[in-house]
C-alpha positions as CSV (number, residue, x, y, z in Angstrom):
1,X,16.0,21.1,-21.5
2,X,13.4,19.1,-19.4
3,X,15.9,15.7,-17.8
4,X,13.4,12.1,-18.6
5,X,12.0,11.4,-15.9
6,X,13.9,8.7,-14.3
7,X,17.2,10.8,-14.3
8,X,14.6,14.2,-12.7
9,X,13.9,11.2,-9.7
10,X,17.0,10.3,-9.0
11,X,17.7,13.3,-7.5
12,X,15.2,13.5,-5.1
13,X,15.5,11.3,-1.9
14,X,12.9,8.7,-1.3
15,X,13.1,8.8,2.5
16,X,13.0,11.8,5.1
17,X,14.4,12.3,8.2
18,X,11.7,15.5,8.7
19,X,9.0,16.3,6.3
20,X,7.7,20.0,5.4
21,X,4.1,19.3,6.1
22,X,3.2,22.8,4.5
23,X,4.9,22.3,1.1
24,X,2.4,20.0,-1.2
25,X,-0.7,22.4,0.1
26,X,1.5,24.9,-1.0
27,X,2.3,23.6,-4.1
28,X,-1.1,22.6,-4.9
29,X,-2.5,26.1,-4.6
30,X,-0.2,27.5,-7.1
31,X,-1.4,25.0,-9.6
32,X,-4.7,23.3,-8.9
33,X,-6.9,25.1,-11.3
34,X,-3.9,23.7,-14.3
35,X,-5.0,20.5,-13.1
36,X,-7.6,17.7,-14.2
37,X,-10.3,16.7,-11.8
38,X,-12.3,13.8,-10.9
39,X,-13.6,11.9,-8.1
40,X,-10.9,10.9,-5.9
41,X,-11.2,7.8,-3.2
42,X,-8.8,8.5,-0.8
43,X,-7.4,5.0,0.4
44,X,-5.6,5.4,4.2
45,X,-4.2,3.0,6.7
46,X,-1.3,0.5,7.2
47,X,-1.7,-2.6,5.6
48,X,-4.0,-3.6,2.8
49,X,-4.3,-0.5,0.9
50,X,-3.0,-1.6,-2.3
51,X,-5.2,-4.7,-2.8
52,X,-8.5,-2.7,-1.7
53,X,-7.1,0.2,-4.2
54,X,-7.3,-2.5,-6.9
55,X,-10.0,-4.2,-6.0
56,X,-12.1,-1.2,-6.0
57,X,-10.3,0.3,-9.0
58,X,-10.8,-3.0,-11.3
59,X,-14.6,-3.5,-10.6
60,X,-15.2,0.5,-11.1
61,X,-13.4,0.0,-14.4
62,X,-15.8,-2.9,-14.9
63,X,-19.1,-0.5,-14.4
64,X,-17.8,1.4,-17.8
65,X,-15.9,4.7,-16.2
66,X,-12.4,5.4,-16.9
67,X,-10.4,4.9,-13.6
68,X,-7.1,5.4,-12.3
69,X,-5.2,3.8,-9.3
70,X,-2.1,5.2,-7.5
71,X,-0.5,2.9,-5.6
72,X,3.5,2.7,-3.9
73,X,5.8,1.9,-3.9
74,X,6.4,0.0,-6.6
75,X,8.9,-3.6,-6.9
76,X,10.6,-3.6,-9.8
77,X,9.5,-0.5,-12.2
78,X,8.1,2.8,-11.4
79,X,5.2,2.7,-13.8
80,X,3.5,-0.5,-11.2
81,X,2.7,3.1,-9.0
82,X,0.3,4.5,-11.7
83,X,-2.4,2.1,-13.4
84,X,-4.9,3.4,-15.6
85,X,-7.8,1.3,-17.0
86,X,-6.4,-1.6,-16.3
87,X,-2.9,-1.4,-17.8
88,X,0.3,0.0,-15.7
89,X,1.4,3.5,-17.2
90,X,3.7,3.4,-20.2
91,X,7.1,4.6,-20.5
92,X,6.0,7.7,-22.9
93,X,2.7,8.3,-21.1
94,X,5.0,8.9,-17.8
95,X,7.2,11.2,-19.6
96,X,4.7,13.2,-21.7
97,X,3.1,13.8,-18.0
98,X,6.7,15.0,-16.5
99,X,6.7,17.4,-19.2
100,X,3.1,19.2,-18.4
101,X,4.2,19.2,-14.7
102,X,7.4,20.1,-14.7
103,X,6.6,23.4,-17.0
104,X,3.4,23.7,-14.4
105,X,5.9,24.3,-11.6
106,X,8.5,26.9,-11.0
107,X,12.2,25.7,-10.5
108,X,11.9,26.6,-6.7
109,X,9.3,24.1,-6.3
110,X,10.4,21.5,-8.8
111,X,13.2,20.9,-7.0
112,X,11.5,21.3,-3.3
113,X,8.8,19.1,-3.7
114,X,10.0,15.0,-2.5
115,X,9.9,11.9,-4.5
116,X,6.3,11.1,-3.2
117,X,5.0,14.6,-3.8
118,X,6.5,14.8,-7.3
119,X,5.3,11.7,-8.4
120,X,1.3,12.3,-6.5
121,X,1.3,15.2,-8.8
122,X,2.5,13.5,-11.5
123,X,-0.3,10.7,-11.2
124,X,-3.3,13.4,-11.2
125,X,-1.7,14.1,-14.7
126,X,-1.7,10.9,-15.7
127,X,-5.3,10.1,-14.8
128,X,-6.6,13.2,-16.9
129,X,-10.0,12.0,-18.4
130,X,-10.3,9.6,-15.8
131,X,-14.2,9.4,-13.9
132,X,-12.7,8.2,-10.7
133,X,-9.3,8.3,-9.4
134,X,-8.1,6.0,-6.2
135,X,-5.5,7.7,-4.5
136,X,-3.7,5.9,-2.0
137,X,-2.0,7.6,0.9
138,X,1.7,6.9,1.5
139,X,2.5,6.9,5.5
140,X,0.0,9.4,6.9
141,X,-3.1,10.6,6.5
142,X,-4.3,14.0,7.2
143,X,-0.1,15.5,6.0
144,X,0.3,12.9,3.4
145,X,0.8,14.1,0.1
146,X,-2.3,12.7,-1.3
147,X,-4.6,14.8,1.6
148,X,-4.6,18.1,-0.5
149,X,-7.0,17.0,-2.9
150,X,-10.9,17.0,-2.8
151,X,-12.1,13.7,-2.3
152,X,-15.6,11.9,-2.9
153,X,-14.8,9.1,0.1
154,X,-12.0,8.5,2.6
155,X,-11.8,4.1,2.8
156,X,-9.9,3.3,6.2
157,X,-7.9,-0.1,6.0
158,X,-6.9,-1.8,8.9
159,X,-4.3,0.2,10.9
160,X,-1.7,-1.0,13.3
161,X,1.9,0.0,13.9
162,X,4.2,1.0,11.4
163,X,6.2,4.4,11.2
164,X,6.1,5.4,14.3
165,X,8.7,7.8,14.0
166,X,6.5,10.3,12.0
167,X,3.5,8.7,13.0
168,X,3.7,8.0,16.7
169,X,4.3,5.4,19.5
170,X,0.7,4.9,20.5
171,X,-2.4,3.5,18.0
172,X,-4.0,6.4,19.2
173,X,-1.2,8.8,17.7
174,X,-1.1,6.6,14.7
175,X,-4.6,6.2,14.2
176,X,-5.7,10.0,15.3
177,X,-3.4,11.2,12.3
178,X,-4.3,8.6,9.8
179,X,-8.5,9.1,10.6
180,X,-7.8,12.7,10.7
181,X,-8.0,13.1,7.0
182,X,-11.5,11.5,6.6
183,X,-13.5,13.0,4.0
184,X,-17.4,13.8,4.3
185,X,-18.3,10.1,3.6
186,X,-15.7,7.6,4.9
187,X,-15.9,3.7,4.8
188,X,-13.8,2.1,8.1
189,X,-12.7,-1.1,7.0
190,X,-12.0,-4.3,9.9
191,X,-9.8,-3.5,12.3
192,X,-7.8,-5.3,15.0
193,X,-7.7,-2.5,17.5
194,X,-11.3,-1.4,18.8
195,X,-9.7,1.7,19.8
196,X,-9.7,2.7,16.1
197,X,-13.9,2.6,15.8
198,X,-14.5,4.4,18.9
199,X,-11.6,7.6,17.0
200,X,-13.5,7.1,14.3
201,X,-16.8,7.9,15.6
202,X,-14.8,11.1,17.4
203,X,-13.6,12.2,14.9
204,X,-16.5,11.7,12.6
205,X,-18.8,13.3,15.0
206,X,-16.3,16.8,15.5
207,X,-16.2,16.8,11.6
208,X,-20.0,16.3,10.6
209,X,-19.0,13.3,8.1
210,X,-20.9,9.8,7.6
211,X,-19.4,7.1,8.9
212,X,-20.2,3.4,7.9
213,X,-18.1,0.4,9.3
214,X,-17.8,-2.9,7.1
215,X,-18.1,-4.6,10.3
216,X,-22.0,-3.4,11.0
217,X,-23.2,-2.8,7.3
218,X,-26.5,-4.2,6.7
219,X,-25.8,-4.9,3.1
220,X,-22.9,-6.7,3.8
221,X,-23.0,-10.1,2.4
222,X,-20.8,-12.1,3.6
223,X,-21.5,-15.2,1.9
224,X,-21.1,-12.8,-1.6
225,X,-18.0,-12.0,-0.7
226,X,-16.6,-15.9,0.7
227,X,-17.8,-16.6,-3.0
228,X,-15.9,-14.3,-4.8
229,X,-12.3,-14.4,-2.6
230,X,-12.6,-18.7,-3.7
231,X,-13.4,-17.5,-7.3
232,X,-10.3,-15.3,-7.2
233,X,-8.3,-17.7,-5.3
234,X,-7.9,-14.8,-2.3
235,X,-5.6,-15.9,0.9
236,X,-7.8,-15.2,3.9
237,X,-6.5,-12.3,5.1
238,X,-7.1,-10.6,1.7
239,X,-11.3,-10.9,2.0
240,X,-11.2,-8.1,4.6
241,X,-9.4,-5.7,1.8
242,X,-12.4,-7.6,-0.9
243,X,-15.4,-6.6,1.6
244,X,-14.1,-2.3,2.1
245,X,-14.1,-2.3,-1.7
246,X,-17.7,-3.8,-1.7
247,X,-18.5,-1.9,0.4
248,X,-17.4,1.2,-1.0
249,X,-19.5,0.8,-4.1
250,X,-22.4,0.2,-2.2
251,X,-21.6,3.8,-0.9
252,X,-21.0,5.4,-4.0
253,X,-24.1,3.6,-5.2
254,X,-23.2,0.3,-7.2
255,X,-23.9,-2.9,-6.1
256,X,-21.1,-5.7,-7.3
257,X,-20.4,-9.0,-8.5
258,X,-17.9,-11.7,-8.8
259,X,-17.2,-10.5,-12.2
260,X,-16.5,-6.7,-11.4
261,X,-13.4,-7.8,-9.7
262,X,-12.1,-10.2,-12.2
263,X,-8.3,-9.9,-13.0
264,X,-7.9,-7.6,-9.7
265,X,-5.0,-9.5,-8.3
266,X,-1.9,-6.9,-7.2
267,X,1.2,-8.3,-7.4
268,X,3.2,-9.3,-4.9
269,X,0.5,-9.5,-2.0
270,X,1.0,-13.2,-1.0
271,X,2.0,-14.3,-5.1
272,X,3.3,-17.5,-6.5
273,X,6.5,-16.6,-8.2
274,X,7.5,-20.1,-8.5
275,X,6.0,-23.9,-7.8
276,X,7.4,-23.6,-4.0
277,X,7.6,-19.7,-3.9
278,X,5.6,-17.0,-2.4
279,X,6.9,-13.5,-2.3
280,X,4.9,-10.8,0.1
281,X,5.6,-7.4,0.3
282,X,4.7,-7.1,3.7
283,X,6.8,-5.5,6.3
284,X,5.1,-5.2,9.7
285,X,3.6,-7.2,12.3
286,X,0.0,-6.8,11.4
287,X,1.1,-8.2,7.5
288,X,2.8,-11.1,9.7
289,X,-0.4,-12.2,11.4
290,X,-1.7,-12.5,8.2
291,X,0.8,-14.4,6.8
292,X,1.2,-16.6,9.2
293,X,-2.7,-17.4,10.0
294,X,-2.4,-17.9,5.8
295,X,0.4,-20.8,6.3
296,X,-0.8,-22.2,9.4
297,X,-0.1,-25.8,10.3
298,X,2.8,-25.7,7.4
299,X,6.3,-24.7,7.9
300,X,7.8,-22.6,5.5
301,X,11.7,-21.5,4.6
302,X,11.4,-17.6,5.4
303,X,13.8,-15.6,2.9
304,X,14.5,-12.7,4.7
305,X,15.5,-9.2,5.4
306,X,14.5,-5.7,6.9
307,X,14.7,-2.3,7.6
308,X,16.5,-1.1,10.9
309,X,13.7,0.6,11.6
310,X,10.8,-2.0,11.9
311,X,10.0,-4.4,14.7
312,X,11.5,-7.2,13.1
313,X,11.3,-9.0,16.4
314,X,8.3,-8.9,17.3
315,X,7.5,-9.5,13.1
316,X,9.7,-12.7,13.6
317,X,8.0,-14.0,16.7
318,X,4.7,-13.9,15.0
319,X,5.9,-15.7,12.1
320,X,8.0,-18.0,14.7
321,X,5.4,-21.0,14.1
322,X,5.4,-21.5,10.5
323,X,9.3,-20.7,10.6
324,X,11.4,-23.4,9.6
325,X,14.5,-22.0,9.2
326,X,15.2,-18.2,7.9
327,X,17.8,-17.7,4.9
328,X,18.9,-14.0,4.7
329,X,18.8,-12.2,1.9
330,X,21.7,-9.5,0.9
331,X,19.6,-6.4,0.2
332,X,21.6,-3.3,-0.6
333,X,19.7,-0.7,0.9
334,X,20.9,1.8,3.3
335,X,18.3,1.1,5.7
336,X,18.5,-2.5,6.1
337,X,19.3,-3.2,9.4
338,X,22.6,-4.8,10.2
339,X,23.8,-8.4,9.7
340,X,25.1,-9.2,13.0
341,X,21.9,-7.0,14.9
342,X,19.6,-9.4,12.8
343,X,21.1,-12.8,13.5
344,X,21.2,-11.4,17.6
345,X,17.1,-11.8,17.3
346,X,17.5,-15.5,15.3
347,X,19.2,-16.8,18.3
348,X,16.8,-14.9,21.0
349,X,14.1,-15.9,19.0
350,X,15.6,-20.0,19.0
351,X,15.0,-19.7,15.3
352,X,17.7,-21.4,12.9
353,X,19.2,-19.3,10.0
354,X,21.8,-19.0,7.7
355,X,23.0,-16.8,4.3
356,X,20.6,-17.3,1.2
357,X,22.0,-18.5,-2.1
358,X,20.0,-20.2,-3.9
359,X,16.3,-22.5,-4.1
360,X,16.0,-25.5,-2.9
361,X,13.1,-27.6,-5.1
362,X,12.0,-29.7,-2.5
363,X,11.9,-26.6,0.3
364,X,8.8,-24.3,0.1
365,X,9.6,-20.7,0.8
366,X,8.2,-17.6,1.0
367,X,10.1,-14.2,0.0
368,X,9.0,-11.5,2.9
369,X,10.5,-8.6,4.5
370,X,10.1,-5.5,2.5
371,X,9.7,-4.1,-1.0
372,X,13.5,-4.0,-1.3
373,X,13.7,-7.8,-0.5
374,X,11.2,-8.5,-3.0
375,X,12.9,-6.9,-5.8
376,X,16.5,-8.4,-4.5
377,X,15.0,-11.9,-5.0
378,X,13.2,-11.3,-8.0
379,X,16.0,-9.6,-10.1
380,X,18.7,-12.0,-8.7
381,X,17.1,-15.4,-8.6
382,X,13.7,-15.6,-10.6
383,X,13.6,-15.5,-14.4
């Protein structure tokens, strides 16, 4: 008897202390002719790949093809990782697409294969009669999950640090693995370290793909896209993630307009959960100079938490100046880091704290720290 879904995931472990780079290629080959096909864009770097995906995703569905979106991880349910046409995967859709993989695979690999593996799989199922899939990378890029599969463009969003112990120390490291998966055509979106172009243009040259930058594209319009972030309402450090999906229809051939990208928005990327509430999913520095350039001039109560394996001082200095006080969130997670080592960097930092419990109306706050914090707040305190 084939367990539902949810009860089949529990089982697997969401994080890795090593990961069997060899096992998804592996996997893959034993099934990929059993498997539907279409024309994958291959989303890759360390901040802004969900909104791109969705961007991109929405105004393709908006040119008439069918089109899917896998995205992670997800805030509250599982089905936010797999969007199809517009509409998040049902329940029954989900489990009709366990079943087809799960009798795909033998028992050895069913149970080998990780959460993220699983579930990559399980989204190509999904998608079946979809024209154009965008697939988003989970840490990496050339050992990622997501890298096994043909792909019609590689997009490049901006990368920084973040998961440096699989990924590296260096941006060279970080970037070298992530730009190592570029596809024949490949889009590099803005990026704060120059070091990342000149890789690229390595890279590109020792693989004989095309290489456009968003930065340099001749048929970039900028004052098109300024129009349609204030139509959408965009913070400002979303219209970089707006401009690499323009410009990756211009690549595969489309041009765009404000209405392609209508009802794009990806929750929880800088939302309004409540009249004096943000919530962002963000959870590195780079998503902090975004935030912060976003609230400049205000100050804002930060509800907070983290993992014990991010920067979260050199995340809290950036957000130092919009900071007026923090108010820590209970999160539990395994990973958060603890209490005590937390509210060490709050004094360092000169930055005054205390527990959360509830909000204030006449404080405006913003909900930031990781996906885990996100959903913490919004099961506990939003209705």
């Amino acid at each position: 008897m084939i367990q539902p879904l949810d009860r089949f995931l529990e089982n697997k472990p969401l994080f890795y202390e090593e990961i069997d780079y060899e096992r998804m290629p592996r996997v893959y080959a034993k099934i990929r002719s059993k498997l539907p096909h279409a024309k994958i864009i291959h989303l890759i770097g360390t901040n802004g790949k969900g909104t791109t995906g969705r961007f991109l995703a929405t105004a393709l569905f908006h040119k008439g093809f069918n089109v899917g979106h896998y995205t992670s991880p997800h805030i509250l349910k599982f089905n936010e990782r797999i969007w199809k046409n517009r509409s998040d995967v049902t329940d029954k859709e989900l489990q009709t697409a366990h079943k087809k993989l799960y009798k795909l695979l033998d028992k050895e690999d069913r149970e080998a294969l990780s959460y993220f593996e699983y579930t990559t799989l399980l989204a190509i199922i999904v998608f079946e009669g979809c024209e154009y899939i965008v697939l988003e990378a989970g840490l990496g890029g050339e050992h990622d999950a997501t890298a096994v599969f043909e792909k019609e463009l590689t997009l490049f969003t901006p990368i920084d640090f973040d998961h440096q112990a699989f990924l590296g120390e260096s941006i060279k490291s970080i970037a070298t693995t992530k730009l190592n998966a570029m596809a024949k055509t490949a889009v590099i979106g803005f990026q704060k370290h120059e070091e990342v172009y000149e890789l690229a243009r390595d890279i590109a040259y020792k693989k004989n793909a095309n290489i456009i930058f968003v930065k340099d594209l001749s048929s970039y319009n900028i004052e098109k896209i300024d129009m349609i972030a204030k139509n959408l309402r965009l913070a400002n450090h979303l219209r970089g993630n707006l401009a690499l999906a323009a410009a990756a229809l211009l690549t595969l051939g489309f041009d765009y307009d404000a209405d392609d990208f209508a009802d794009a928005e990806l929750f929880g990327r800088l939302s309004r959960v409540a009249s004096n509430v943000y919530l962002d999913v963000g959870h590195n520095a780079l998503a902090a100079d975004a935030i912060s350039e976003s609230f400049a001039g205000k100050k804002i109560t930060l509800v907070y938490n983290t993992y014990k394996d991010k920067d979260f001082k050199s995340i809290l200095a950036v957000l130092k100046p919009i900071i007026e006080s923090v108010e820590i969130i209970k999160v539990n997670e395994q990973r958060i880091v603890e209490k005590d080592i937390l509210q060490s960097v709050f004094k360092e930092l000169s930055i005054p704290y205390r527990d959360f419990t509830t909000i204030d109306k006449d404080k405006e706050y913003l909900v930031f720290g990781s996906f885990s914090v996100a959903e913490t707040f919004l099961k506990g305190y939003v209705g």
